[in-house]
LOBAMAR-830012 format. One record per residue (C-alpha): residue in one letter; x, y, z. Coordinates in steps of 0.5 Angstrom, whole numbers, plus 500, padded with zeros to 3 digits. Layout:
<nodes>
AXYZ;...
</nodes>
This chain:
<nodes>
X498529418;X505531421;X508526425;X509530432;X516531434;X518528426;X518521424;X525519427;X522522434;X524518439;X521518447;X524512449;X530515453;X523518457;X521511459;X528508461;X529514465;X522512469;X524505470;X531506472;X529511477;X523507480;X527500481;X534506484;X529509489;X524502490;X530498492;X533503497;X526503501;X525496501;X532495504;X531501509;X524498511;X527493513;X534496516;X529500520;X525494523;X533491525;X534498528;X528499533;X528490534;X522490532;X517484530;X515483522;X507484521;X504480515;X503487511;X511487512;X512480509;X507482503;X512488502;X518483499;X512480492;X510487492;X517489491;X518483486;X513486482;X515492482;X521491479;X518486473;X513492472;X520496471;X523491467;X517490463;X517497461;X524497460;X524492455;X518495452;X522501449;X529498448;X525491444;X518492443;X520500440;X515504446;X517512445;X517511436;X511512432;X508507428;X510510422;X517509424;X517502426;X514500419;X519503416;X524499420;X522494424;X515491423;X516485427;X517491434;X510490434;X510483436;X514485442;X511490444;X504487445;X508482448;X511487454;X504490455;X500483456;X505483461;X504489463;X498488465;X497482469;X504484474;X500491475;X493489478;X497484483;X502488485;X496493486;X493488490;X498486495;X501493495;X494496498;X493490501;X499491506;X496498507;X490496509;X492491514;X497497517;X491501518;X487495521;X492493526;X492501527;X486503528;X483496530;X479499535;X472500532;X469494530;X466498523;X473500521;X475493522;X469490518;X471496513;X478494512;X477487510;X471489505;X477494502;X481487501;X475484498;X473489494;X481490491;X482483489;X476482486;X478488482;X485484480;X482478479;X477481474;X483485471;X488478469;X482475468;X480480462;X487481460;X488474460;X481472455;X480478452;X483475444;X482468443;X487464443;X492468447;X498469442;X493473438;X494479442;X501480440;X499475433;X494477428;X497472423;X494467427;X486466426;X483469432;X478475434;X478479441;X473483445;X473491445;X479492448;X480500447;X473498452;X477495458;X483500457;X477506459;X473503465;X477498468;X482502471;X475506474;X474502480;X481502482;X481510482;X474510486;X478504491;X485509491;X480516494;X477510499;X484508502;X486515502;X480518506;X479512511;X485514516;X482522516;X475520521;X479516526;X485521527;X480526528;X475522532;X481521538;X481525544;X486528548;X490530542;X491537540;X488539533;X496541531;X497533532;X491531528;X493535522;X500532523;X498525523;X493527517;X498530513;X503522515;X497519512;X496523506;X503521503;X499515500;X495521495;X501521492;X498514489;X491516489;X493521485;X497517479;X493512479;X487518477;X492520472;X493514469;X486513468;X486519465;X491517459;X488510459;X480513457;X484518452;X487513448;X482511440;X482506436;X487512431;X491513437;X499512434;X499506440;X507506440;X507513440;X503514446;X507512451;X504517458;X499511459;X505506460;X508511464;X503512469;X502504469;X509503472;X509510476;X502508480;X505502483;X512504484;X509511488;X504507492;X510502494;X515507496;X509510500;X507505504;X515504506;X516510508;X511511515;X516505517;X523508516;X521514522;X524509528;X530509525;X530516523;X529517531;X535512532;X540516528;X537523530;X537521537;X529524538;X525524543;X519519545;X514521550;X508516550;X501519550;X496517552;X489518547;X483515549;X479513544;X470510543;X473503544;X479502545;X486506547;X490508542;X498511545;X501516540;X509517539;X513521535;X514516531;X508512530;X502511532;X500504536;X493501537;X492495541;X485493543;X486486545;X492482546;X494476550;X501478555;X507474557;X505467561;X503468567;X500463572;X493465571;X495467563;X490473564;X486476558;X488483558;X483488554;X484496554;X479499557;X477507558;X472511562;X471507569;X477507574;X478500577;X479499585;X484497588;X485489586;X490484585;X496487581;X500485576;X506489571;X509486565;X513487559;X512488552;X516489545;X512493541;X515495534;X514503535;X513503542;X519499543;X520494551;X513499555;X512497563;X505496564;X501496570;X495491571;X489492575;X484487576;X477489577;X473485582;X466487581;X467484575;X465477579;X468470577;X467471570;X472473565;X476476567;X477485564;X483489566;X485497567;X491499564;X493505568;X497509563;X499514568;X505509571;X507507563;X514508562;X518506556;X524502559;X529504554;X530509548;X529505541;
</nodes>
């Protein structure tokens, strides 16, 4: 049987443009993430911290795959690297049992940072909330049960990468076909899960619904390289010239590297508004639970939060649906990280007794103190 492409072909030069170009285009997202958040002097979240390993990550992931074509002869036939150097093989397992590890984690922390964006979002359904940490769970048990595999699959370890060594492995062709499966089932999840609380808002017209839906489903661009990778990963035989075919290694860099740039570029829009000077007009949209306020250059949820110290140090909740009389009124400030320094208006309801007690945010008397 021919060799494709001949016995010198060499598909390495592929592989380190695709590394290259996500460390290049990774890199400067990461530093514009943070750039946008110094521009709109916005707090840093947890999903925004866990962006820095996610990062590390990524670029390990990268330079793995780099040393996997240049050291360990990726993109060359077999036939070809038994000819010339037999020991590339040893590298080459090298890079991938490497390979394997960095991926699941950095896909368990880049979407672990997307589904606390989302929860602090759209926290104001208890079941969203609730769904959201079953998400985590579900994905760090997937990682976890992928290193783990990874790790004890040929006893001892080095015989992955050693056949000289007395050893014996689990069915691996096995676990590079249906290992990856939860993960695709994981991503369509991630992807479909902003869609009903967008469309379930109120006040807002269909043209706003379809627009925040289509900021949301930037992520498919993950969703989608991560059905392609288990597509290349389930074609792969015990015949197929693994050096050779490269696709799947490909796509296990080019999924993380697209969900990471995915999750980075929602949070570059204040500074985009900063250096186009666009406006932000709040509006106001009423949600089942809560009230969720809506810019152009984001979308803000805030179900329960504590104001500045006051002398009562009231709890403040927002509420919607009841109008509250005319009681003890009190304003404060607030520096939200998309909505920037917001006046607000605070009415206590007396009907609500001597318990605890609930406020009223009267939205109509909210204005931005400044332009961010």
């Amino acid at each position: 049987m021919a060799l494709e492409g001949g016995l010198d072909a060499n598909r390495g030069g592929g592989i380190i443009a695709i590394s290259v170009l996500f460390m290049v285009f990774g890199t400067v997202v990461f530093f514009l993430r943070y750039v946008a958040h110094r521009v709109a002097d916005s707090p840093v979240f947890l999903e925004d911290w866990l962006m820095i390993p996610s990062y590390i990550l990524m670029m390990g992931l990268c330079i793995d795959l780099l040393l996997c074509a240049s050291h360990g002869d990726a993109g060359r036939h077999e036939a070809w690297i038994l000819l010339n150097e037999p020991t590339a093989f040893v590298r080459f397992a090298q890079t991938l049992f490497a390979m394997e590890i960095l991926y699941s984690m950095a896909i368990a922390i880049m979407k672990t940072s997307i589904l606390l964006l989302y929860r602090r979002i759209f926290g104001v359904e208890r079941w969203f909330r609730h769904f959201t940490w079953g998400l985590i769970v579900y994905v760090w048990l997937w990682a976890l049960s992928e290193t783990i595999v990874a790790i004890v699959q040929c006893t001892p370890v080095a015989y992955q990468w050693d056949k000289t060594l007395n050893g014996v492995c689990i069915d691996q062709l096995a676990t590079y076909r249906f290992i990856p499966l939860p993960n695709v089932l994981h991503d369509v999840v991630l992807l479909a899960l902003p869609t009903p609380m967008i469309w379930a808002l109120q006040k807002v017209s269909r043209a706003q619904k379809i627009a925040l839906t289509v900021v949301f489903l930037i992520g498919s661009f993950g969703c989608i390289a991560s059905i392609i990778r288990a597509y290349y990963m389930f074609m792969l035989t015990s015949n197929s010239d693994q050096t050779w075919q490269v696709n799947n290694l490909i796509w296990t860099v080019a999924e993380p590297g697209s969900i990471f740039i995915c999750a980075c570029v929602p949070v570059l829009w204040p500074m985009v508004r900063r250096i186009f000077s666009l406006p932000s007009e709040p509006t106001r949209i009423e949600g089942k639970q809560g009230t969720t306020v809506l810019l152009p250059r984001g979308v803000w949820s805030w179900r329960r939060a504590t104001p500045p110290p006051t002398p009562n140090n009231y709890d403040l909740e927002l509420l919607h649906g009841v109008e509250a009389p005319e009681g003890e009124k009190k304003t404060q400030m607030h520096d939200h990280l998309y909505l920037g320094p917001i006046r607000y208006q605070i009415k206590q309801d007396p009907r609500l007794g001597a318990g605890r007690p609930e406020f009223h945010w009267d939205a109509s008397r909210a204005s931005p103190a400044r332009a961010v």
